[in-house]
Each structure stands twice: as structure tokens, then as C-alpha cells.
RORO-355991 format. One line per 10 residues: number of its first residue (from 0); their letters; for each residue x, y, z of N, C-alpha, C. Coordinates in nm, 4 decimals, padded with zeros to 6 digits. Each point is the difference from the previous one (the first is absolute). Example, Ala and Ser with C-alpha at 12.3 -4.5 7.8 and 13.67 -1.06 7.14 Angstrom:
<sites>
0> AS> 01.3190:-00.5690:00.7800:-00.0890:00.1190:00.0000:00.0900:00.1200:00.0000 ~ -00.0350:00.1050:-00.0720:00.0820:00.1190:00.0060:-00.0770:00.1090:00.0730
</sites>
This chain:
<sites>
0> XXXXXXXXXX> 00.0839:-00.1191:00.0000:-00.0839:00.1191:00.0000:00.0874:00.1241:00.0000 ~ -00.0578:00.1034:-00.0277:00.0886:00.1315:-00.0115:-00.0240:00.0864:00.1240 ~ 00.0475:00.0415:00.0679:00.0145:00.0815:00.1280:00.0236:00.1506:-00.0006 ~ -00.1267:00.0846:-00.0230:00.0766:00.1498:-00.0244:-00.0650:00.1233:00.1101 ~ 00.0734:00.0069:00.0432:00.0014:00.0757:00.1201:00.1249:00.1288:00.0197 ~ -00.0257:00.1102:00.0818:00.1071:00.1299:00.0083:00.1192:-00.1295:00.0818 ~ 00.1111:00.0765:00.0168:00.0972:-00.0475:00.0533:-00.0137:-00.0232:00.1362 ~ -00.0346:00.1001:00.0657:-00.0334:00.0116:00.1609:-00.0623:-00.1200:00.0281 ~ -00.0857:-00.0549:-00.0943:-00.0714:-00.1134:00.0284:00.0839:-00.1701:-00.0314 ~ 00.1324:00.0044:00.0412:00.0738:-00.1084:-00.0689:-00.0046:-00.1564:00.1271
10> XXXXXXXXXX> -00.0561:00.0842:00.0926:-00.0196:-00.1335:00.1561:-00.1307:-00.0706:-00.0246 ~ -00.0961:00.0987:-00.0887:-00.1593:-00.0051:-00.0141:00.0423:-00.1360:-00.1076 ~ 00.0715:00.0502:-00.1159:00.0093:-00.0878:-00.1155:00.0646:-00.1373:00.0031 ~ 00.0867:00.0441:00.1008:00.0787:-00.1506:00.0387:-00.1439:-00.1273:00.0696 ~ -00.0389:00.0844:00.0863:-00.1042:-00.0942:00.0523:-00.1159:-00.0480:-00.0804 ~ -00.0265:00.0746:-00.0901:-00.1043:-00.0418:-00.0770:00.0438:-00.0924:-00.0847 ~ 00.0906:-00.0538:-00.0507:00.1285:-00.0718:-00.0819:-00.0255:-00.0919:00.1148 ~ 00.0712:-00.0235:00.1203:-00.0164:-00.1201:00.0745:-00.1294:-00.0383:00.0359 ~ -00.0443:00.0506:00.0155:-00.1776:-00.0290:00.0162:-00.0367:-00.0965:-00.1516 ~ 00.0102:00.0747:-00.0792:-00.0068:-00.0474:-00.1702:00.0741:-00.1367:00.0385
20> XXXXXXXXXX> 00.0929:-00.0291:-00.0183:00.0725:-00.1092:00.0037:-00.0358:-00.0954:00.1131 ~ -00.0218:00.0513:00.0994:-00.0364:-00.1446:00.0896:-00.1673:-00.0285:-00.0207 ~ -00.0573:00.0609:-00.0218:-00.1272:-00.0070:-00.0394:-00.0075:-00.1023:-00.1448 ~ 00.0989:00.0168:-00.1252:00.0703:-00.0491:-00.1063:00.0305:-00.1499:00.0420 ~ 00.1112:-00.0269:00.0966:00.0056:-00.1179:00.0303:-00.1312:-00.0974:00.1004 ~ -00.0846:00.0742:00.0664:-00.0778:-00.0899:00.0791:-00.0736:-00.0273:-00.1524 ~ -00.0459:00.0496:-00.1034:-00.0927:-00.0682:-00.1174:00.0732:-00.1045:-00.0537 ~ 00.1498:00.0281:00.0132:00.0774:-00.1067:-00.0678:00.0051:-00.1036:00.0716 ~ 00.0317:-00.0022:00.1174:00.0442:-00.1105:00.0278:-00.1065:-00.0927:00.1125 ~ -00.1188:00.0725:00.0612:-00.0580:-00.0629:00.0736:-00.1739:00.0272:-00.0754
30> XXXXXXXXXX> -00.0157:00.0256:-00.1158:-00.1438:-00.0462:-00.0831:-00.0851:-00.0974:00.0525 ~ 00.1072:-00.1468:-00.0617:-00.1607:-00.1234:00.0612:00.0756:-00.0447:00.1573 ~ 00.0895:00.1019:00.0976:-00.0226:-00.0355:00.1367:-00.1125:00.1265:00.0362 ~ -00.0316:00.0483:-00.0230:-00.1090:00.0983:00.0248:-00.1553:-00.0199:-00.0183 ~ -00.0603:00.0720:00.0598:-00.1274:-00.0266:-00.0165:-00.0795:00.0823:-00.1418 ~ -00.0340:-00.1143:-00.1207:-00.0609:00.1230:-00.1149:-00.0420:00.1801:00.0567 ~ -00.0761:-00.0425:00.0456:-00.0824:00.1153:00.0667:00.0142:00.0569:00.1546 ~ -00.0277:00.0979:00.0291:00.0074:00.0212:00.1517:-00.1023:-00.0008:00.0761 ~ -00.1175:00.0106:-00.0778:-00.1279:-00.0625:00.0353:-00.0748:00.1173:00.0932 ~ 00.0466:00.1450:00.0704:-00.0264:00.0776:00.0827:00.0849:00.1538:-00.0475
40> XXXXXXXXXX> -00.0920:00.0515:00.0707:00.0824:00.1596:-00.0713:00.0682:00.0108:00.1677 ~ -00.0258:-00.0352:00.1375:00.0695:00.0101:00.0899:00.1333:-00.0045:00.0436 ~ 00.1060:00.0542:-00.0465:00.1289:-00.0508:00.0301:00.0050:-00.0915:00.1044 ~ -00.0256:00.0713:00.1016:00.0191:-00.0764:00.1406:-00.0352:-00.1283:00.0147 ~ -00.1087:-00.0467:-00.0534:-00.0565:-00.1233:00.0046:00.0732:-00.0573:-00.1215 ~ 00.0316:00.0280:-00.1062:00.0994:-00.0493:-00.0715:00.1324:-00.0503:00.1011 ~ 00.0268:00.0580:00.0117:00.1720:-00.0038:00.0820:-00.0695:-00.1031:00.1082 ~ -00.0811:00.0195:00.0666:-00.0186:-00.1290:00.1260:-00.0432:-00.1354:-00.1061 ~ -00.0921:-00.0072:-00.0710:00.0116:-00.1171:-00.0602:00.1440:-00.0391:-00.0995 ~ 00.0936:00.0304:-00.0366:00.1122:00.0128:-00.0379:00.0840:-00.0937:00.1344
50> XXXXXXXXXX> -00.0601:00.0862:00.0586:00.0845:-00.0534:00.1988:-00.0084:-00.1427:-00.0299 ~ -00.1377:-00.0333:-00.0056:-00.1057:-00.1157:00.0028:00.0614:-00.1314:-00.0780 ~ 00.0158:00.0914:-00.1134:00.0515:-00.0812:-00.1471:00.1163:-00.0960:00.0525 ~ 00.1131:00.1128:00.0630:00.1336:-00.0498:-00.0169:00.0120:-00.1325:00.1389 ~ -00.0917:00.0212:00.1019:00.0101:-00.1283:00.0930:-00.0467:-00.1228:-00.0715 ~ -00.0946:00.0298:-00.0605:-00.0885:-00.1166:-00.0760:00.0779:-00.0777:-00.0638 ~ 00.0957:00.0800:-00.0778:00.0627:-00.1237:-00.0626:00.1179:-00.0433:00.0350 ~ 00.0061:00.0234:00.1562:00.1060:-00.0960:00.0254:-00.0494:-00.0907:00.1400 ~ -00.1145:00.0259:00.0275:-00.1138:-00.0030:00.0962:00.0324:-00.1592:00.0449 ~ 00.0641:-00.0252:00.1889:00.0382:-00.1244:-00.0051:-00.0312:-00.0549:00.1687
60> XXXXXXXXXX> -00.0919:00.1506:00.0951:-00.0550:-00.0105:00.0600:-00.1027:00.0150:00.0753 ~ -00.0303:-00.0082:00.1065:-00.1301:00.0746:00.0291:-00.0009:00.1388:00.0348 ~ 00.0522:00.0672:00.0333:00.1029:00.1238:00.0514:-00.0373:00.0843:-00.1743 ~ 00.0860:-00.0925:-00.0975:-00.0208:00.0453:-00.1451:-00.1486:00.0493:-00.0274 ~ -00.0680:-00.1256:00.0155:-00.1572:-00.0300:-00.0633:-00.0676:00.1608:00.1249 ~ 00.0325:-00.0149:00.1032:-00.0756:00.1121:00.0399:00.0485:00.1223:-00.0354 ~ 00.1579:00.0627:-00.0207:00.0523:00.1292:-00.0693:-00.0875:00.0235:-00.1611 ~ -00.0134:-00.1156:-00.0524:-00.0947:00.0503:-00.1090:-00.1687:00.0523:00.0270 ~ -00.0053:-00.0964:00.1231:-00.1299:00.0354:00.0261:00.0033:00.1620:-00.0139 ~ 00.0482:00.0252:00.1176:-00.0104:00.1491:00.0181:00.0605:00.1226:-00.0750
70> XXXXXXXXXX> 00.0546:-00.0162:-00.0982:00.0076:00.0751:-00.0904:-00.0832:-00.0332:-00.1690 ~ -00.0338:-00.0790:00.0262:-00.1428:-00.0119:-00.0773:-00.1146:00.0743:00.0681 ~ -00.0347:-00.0124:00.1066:-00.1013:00.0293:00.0431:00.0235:00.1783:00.0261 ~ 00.1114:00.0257:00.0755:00.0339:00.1281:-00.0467:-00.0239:00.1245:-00.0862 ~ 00.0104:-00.1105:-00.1379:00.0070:00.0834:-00.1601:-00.1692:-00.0143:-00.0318 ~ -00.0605:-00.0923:00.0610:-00.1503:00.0325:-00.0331:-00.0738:00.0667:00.0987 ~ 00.0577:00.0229:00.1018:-00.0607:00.1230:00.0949:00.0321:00.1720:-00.1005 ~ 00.0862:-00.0012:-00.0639:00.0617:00.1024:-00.0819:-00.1013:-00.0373:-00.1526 ~ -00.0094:-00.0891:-00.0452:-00.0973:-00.0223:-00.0977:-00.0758:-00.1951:-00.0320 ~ -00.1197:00.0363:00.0504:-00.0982:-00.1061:00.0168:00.0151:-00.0629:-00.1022
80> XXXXXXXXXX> 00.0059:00.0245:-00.1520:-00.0185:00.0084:-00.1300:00.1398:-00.0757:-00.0854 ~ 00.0566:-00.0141:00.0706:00.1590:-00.0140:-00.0555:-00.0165:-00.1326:00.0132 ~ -00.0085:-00.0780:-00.0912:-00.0168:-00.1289:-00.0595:00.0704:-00.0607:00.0203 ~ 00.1809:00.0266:-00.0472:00.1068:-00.0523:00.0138:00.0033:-00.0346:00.1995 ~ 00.0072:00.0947:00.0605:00.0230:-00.0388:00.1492:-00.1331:-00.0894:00.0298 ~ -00.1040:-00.0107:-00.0556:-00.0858:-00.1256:00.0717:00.0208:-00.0918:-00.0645 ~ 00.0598:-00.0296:-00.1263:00.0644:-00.1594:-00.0376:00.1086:-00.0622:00.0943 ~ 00.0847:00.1478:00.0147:00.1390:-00.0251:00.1021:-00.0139:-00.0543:00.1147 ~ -00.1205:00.0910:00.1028:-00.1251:-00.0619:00.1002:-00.0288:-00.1317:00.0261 ~ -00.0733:-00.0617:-00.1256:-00.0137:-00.1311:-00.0072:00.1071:-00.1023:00.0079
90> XXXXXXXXXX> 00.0568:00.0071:-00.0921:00.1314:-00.0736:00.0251:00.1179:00.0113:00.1058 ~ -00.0020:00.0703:00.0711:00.0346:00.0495:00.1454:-00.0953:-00.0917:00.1167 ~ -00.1213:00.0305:00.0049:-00.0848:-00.1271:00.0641:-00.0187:-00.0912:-00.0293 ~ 00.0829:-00.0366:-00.1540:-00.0259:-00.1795:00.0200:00.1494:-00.0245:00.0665 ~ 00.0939:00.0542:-00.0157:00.1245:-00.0371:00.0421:-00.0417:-00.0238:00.1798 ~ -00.0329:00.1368:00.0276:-00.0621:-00.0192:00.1687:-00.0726:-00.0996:00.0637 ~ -00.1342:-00.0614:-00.1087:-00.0170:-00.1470:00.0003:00.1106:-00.0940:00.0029 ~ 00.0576:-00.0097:-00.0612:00.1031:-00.1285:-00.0290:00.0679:00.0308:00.0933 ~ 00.0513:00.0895:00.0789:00.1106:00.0401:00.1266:-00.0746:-00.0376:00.0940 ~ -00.1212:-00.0261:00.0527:-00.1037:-00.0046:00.0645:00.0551:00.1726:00.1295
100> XXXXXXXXXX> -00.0046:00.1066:-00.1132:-00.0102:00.1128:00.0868:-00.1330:00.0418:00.0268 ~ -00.0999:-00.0312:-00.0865:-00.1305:00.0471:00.0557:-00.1028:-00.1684:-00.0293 ~ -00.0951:-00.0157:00.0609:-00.0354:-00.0697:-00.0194:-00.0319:-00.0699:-00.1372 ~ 00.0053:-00.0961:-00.0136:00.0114:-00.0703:-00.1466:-00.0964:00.0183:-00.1007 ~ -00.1506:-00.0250:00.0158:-00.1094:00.0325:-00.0327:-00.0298:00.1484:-00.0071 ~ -00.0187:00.0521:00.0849:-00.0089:00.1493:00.0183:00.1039:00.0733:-00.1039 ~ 00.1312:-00.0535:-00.0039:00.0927:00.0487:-00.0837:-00.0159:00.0065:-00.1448 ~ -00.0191:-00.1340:-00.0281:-00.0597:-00.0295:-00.1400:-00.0628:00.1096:-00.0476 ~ -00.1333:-00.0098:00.0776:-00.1182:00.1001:-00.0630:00.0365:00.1232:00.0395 ~ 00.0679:00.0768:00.0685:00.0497:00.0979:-00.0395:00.1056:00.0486:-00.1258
110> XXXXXXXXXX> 00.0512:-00.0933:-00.0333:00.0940:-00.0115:-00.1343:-00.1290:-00.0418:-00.1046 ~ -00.0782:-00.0731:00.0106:-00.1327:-00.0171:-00.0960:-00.0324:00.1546:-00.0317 ~ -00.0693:00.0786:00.1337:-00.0338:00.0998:00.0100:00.0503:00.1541:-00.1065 ~ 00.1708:-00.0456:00.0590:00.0818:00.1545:-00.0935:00.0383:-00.0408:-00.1058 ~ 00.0010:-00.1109:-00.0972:-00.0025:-00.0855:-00.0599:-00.1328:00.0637:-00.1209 ~ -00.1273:-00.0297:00.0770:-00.0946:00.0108:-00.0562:-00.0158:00.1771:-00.0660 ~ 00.0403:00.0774:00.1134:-00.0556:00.1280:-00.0182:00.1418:00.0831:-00.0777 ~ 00.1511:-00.0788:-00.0548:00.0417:00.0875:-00.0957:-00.0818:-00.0868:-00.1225 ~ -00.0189:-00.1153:-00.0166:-00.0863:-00.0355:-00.1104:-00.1126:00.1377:-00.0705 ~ -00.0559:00.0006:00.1149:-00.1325:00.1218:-00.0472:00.0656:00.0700:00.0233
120> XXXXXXXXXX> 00.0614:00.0671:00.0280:00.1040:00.1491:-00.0752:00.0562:00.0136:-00.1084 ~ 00.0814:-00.1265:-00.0529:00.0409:-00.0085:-00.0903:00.0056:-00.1448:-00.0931 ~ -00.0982:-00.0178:-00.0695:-00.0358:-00.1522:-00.0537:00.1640:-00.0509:-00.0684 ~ 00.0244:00.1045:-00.0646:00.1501:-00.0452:-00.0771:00.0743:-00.0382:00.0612 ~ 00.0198:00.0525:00.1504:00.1313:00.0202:00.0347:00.0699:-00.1687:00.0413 ~ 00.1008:-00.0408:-00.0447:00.0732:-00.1071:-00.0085:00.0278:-00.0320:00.1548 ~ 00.0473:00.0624:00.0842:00.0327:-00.0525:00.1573:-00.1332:00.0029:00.0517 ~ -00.1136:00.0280:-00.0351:-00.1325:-00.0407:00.0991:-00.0450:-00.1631:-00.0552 ~ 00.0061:-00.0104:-00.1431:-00.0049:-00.1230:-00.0686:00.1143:-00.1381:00.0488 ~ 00.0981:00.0495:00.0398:00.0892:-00.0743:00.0837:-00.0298:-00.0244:00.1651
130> XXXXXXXXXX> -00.0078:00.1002:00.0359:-00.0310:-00.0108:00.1156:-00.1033:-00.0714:00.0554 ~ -00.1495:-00.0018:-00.0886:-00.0949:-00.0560:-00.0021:00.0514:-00.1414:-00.0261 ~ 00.0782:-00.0499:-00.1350:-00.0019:-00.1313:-00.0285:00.1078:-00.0792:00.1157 ~ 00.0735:00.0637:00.0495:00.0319:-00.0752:00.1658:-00.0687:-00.0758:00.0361 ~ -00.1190:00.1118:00.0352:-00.1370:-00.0262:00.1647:00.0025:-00.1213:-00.0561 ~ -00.0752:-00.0046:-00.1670:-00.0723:-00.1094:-00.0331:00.0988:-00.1100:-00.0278 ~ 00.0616:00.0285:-00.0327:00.1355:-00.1558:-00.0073:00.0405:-00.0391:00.1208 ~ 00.0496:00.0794:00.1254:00.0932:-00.0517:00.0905:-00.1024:-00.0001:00.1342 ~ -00.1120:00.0746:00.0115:-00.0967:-00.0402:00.0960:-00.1679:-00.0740:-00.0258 ~ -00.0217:00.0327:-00.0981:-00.1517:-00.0361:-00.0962:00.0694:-00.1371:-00.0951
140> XXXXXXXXXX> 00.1036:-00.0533:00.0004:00.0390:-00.0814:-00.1177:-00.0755:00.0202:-00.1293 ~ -00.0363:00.1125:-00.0232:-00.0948:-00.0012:-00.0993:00.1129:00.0847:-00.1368 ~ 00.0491:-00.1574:-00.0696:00.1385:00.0608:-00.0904:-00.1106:00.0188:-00.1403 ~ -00.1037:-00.0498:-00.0628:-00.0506:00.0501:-00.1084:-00.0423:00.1704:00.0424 ~ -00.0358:00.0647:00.1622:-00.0246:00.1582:-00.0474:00.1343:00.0383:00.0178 ~ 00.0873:-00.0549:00.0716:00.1134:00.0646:-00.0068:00.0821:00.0157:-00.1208 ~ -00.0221:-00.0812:-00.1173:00.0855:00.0240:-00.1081:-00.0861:00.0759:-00.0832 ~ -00.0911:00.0292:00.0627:-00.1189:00.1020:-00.0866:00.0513:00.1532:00.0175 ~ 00.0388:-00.0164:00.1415:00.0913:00.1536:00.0522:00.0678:00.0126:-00.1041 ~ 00.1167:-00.0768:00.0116:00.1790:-00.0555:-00.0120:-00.0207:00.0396:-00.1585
150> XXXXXXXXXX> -00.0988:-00.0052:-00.0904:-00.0104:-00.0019:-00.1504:-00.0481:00.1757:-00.0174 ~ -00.1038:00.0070:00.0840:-00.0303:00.1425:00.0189:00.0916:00.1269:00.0172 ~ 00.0692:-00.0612:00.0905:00.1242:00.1220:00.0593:00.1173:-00.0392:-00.1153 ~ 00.0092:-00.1293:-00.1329:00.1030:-00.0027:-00.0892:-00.0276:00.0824:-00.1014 ~ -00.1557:00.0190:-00.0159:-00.0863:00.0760:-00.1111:00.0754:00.1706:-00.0181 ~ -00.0211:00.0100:00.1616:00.0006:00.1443:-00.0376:00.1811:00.0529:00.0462 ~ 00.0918:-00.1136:00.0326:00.0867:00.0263:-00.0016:00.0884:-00.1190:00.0037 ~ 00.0231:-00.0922:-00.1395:00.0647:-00.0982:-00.0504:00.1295:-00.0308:00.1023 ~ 00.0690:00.1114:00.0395:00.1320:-00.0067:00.0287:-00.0269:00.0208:00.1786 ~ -00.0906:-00.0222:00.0646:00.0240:00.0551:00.1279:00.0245:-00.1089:00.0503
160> XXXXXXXXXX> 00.1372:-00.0176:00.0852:00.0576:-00.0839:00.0713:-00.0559:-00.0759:00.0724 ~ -00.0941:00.0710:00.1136:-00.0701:-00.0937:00.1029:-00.1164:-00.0882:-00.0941 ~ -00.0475:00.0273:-00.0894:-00.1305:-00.0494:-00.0631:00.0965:-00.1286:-00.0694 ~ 00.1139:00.0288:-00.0631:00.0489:-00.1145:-00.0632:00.1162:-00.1151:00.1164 ~ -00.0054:00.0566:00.1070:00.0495:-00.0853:00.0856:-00.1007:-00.0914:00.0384 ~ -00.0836:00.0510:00.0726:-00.1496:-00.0764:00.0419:-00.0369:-00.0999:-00.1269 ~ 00.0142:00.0466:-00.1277:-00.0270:-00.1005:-00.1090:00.1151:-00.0696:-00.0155 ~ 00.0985:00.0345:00.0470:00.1249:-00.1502:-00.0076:-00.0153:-00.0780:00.1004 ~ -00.0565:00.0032:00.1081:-00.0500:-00.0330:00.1173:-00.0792:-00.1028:-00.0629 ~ -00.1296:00.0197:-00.0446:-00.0746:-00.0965:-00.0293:00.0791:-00.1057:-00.0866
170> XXXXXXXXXX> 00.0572:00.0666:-00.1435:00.0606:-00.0902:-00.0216:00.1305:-00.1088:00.0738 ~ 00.0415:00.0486:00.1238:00.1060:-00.1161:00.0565:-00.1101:-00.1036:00.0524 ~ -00.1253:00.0541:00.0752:-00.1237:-00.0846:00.0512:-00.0450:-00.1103:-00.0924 ~ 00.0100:00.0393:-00.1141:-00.0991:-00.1113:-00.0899:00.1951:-00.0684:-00.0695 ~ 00.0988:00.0310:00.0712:00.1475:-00.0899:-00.0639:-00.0010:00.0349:-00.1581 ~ -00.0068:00.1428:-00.0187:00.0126:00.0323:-00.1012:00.1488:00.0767:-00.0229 ~ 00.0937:-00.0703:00.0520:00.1171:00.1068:00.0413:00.0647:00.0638:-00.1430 ~ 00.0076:-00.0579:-00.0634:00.0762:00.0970:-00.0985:-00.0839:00.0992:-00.0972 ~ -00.1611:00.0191:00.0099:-00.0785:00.1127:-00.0140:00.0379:00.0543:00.1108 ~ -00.0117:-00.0232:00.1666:00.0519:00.0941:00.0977:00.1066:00.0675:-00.0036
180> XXXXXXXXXX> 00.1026:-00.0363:-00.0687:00.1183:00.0401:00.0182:-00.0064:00.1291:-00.1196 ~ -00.0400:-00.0474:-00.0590:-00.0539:00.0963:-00.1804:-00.0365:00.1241:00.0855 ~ -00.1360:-00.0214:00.0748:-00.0001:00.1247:00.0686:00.0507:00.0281:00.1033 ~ 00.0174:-00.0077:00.0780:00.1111:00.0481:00.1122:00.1035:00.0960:-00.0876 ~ 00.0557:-00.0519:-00.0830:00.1217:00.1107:-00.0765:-00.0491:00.0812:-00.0254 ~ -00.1131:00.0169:-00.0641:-00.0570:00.1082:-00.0486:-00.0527:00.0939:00.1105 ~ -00.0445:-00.0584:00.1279:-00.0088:00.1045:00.1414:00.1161:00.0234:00.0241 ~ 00.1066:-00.0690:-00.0230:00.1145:00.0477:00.1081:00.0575:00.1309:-00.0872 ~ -00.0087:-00.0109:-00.1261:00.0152:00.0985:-00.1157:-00.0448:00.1245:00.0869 ~ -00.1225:00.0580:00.0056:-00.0574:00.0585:00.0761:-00.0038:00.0475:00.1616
190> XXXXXXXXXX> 00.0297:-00.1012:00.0562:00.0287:00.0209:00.1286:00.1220:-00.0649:00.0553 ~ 00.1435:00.0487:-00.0281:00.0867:-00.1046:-00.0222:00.0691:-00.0103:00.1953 ~ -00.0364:00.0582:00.0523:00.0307:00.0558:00.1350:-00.0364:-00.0705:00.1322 ~ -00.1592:-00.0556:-00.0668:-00.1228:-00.0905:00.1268:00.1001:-00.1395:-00.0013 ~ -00.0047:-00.0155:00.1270:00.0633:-00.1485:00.0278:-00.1269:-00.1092:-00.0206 ~ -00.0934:00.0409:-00.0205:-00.1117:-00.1425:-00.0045:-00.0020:-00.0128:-00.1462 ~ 00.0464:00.1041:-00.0761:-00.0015:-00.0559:-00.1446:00.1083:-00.1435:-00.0134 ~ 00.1189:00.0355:00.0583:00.0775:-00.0870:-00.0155:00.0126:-00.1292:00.0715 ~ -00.0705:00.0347:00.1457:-00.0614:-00.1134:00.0898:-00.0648:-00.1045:-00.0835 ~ -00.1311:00.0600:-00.1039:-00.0835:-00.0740:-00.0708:00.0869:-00.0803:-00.1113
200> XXXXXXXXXX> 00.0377:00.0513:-00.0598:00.1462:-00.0458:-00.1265:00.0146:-00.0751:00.0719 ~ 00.0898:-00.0321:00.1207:00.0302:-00.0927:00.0729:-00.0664:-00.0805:00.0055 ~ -00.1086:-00.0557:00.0154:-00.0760:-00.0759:00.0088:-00.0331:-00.0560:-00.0966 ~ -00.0193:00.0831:-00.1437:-00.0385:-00.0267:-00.1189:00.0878:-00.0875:-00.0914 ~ 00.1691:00.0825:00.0307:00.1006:-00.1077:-00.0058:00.0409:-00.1099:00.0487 ~ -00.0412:-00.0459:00.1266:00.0192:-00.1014:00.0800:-00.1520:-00.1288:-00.0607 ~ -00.1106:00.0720:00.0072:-00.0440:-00.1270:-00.1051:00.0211:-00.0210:-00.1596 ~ 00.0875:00.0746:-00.0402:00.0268:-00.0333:-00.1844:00.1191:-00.0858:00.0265 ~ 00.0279:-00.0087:00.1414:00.1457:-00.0725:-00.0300:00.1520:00.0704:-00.0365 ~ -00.0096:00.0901:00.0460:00.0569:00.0950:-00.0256:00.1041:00.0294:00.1514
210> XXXXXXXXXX> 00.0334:-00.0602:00.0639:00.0280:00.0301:00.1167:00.0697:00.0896:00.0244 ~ 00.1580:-00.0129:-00.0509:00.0958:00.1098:-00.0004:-00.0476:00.1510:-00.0043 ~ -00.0697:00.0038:-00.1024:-00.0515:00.1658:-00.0380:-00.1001:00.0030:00.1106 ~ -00.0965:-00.1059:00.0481:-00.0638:00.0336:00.0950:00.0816:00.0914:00.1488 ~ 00.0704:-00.0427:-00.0138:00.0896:-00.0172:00.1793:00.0452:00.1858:-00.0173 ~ 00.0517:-00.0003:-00.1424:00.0347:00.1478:-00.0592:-00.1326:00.1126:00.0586 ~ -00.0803:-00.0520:-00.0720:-00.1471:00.0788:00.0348:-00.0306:00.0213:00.1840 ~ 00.0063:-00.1153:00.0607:-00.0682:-00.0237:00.0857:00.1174:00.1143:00.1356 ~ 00.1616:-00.0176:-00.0497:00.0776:00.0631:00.0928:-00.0325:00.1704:-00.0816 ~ 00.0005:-00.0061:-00.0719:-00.0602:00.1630:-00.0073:-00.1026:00.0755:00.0375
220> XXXXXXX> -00.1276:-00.1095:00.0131:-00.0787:00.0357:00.0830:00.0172:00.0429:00.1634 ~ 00.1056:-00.0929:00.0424:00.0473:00.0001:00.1337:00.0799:00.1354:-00.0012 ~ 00.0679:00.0177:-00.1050:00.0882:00.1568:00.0187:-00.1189:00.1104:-00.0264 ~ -00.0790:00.0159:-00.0489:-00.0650:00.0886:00.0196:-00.1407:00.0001:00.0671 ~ 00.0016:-00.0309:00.1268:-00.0989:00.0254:00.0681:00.0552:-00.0690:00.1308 ~ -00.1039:00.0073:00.1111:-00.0108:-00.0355:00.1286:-00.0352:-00.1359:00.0148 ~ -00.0126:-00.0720:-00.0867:-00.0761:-00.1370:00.0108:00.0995:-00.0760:00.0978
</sites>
């Protein structure tokens, strides 16, 4: 870009240049680790679900599962409406289920609950379609609506990591490992950072027979995260 300004103004121009440029590199280099959209005109509640974001995915206790709680819940005291933090919500209380931090049942349907209501905020949006196809796979066993999500949230965004992990998922379930593995690369493409991408690989490699590369996968998972 061209920069034209009096001289006096040469501290003004420098900063607008670094601003330009780091602003330049976050499009470059962190695109599909980002969220398409920001989903809220609130900064603040942006930045706390952001908070939210970054425990989640390395999320390995109960301590974890409740820090998301509350900065989810946080960002929708700041805006009710913000879709993205009640998918985040949900999937935050199923983890709290599975930790048995809040009661198990009760937990569920509260993750049913925020689950349900970014759905009706936003029918498109890919992490409510995930989040939803959880409930129904990992507490409802109900894997025909869950791949109804899992296809839904691929519709409107082919490449989103969690939607195509959850679908490599199914495929290691039905011993489909080398379609699993097909996708898994293609999430880790995308989210190359999450240790459960590579956790799952692990797994995916370990039934193709694949062991060696499994063990590869499975200790990288171990380096990046708390597990």
C-alpha cells in the first residue's frame, strides 16, 4: 500500500505499516485456524470466547471443561445471540459430563440445550451441527442424526476440521481405516496444531496396520497436549 502523510507524521506511518503487516500475516498464516466469521459485533465477547476457544482445544480436565464454561457463558452475558459461544457452551458441557463435573444427565441436556439454541441462531453454522452430532452419537447413540449434522456442517463448510474429524471418527467405528485416515489429513491440513487430530490418526493407523506411523501420530499427540 502507499503511505502519504506530512513528515511530522513519520511514528503515525510507521505504525500504520506494522499494524498493516501483522494484520497481513494473521490472514496469512492463521485463515482455516480461525473462526470464518466472528459471529458478534461485541469485541469483548469475541475475545472471551477466543479465551474459550484456546482451552478447548487442548481441554484435558475438569478445571479445563469448567474455564470454558465460564468464558462462554461470560461472552453471552455480553451477547445472548452469538451462536459461535453457545456451540462452544455445548461442547464445554458435554466434556463436563464426561469429567463427571456436573452431573451427567443434567450435563448432557444442558449441552443438548446450547447446542440447540446456536442451531436457531444460525442454521448454517458448522460448530452447532457438530456440536449437536456429538449429543447424538456419543450420548443418544443416535449415529444416522449424527451424520446428518456431520454432512450438514460439511455442506456449508467442506474443509472444517472438527466436522471432518467427527466423520473420520465414524469411519475408524465402522474399521474403515484408510477412508479415516483420507480424512484426518485433510483436518489436520486445517487444524494442524489439535492433538486429537493426531490422537485419532493414531488410532486410524494402528487399525490399517500401520503401526510405526501410528506410534509417530500417537507421541505427537502426547507432545502437544496435557493428555
Amino acid at each position: 500500500k502507499t503511505y502519504d502523510r506530512k513528515l511530522e507524521d513519520i511514528f503515525k506511518i510507521q505504525d500504520e505499516i506494522a499494524d498493516a503487516v501483522v494484520q497481513a500475516l494473521k490472514v496469512s498464516l492463521l485463515t482455516d485456524a480461525m473462526p470464518k466469521t466472528k459471529g458478534t459485533q461485541n469485541d469483548n465477547a469475541y475475545t472471551l470466547y477466543l479465551q474459550a476457544r484456546y482451552v478447548m482445544l487442548r481441554l484435558a480436565t475438569k478445571e479445563d471443561a469448567r474455564t470454558v464454561i465460564d468464558y462462554a457463558q461470560q461472552a453471552l452475558k455480553l451477547d445472548p445471540k452469538f451462536a459461535l459461544a453457545w456451540a462452544l457452551l455445548s461442547r464445554a458441557h458435554q466434556a463436563a459430563a464426561a469429567f463427571d463435573l456436573e452431573p451427567y444427565l443434567e450435563g448432557v441436556e444442558e449441552a443438548r440445550r446450547a447446542a440447540s439454541q446456536a442451531l436457531a441462531l444460525d442454521p448454517s453454522l458448522p460448530e452447532a451441527h457438530t456440536a449437536m452430532a456429538t449429543i447424538l452419537r456419543a450420548f443418544d447413540f443416535d449415529w444416522a442424526g449424527a451424520n446428518a449434522h456431520i454432512k450438514l456442517a460439511l455442506q456449508t463448510n467442506p474443509e472444517d476440521a472438527h466436522a471432518l474429524s467427527l466423520a473420520a471418527q465414524g469411519e475408524v467405528q465402522l474399521a474403515h481405516f484408510d477412508e479415516a485416515i483420507t480424512i484426518l489429513e485433510r483436518s489436520m491440513a486445517n487444524d494442524p496444531l489439535n492433538p486429537r487430530r493426531h490422537l485419532w490418526l493414531g488410532v486410524a493407523l494402528y487399525g490399517a496396520g500401520r503401526i510405526s506411523e501410528a506410534q509417530v501420530a500417537i507421541r505427537k499427540a502426547l507432545d502437544e497436549s496435557a493428555y
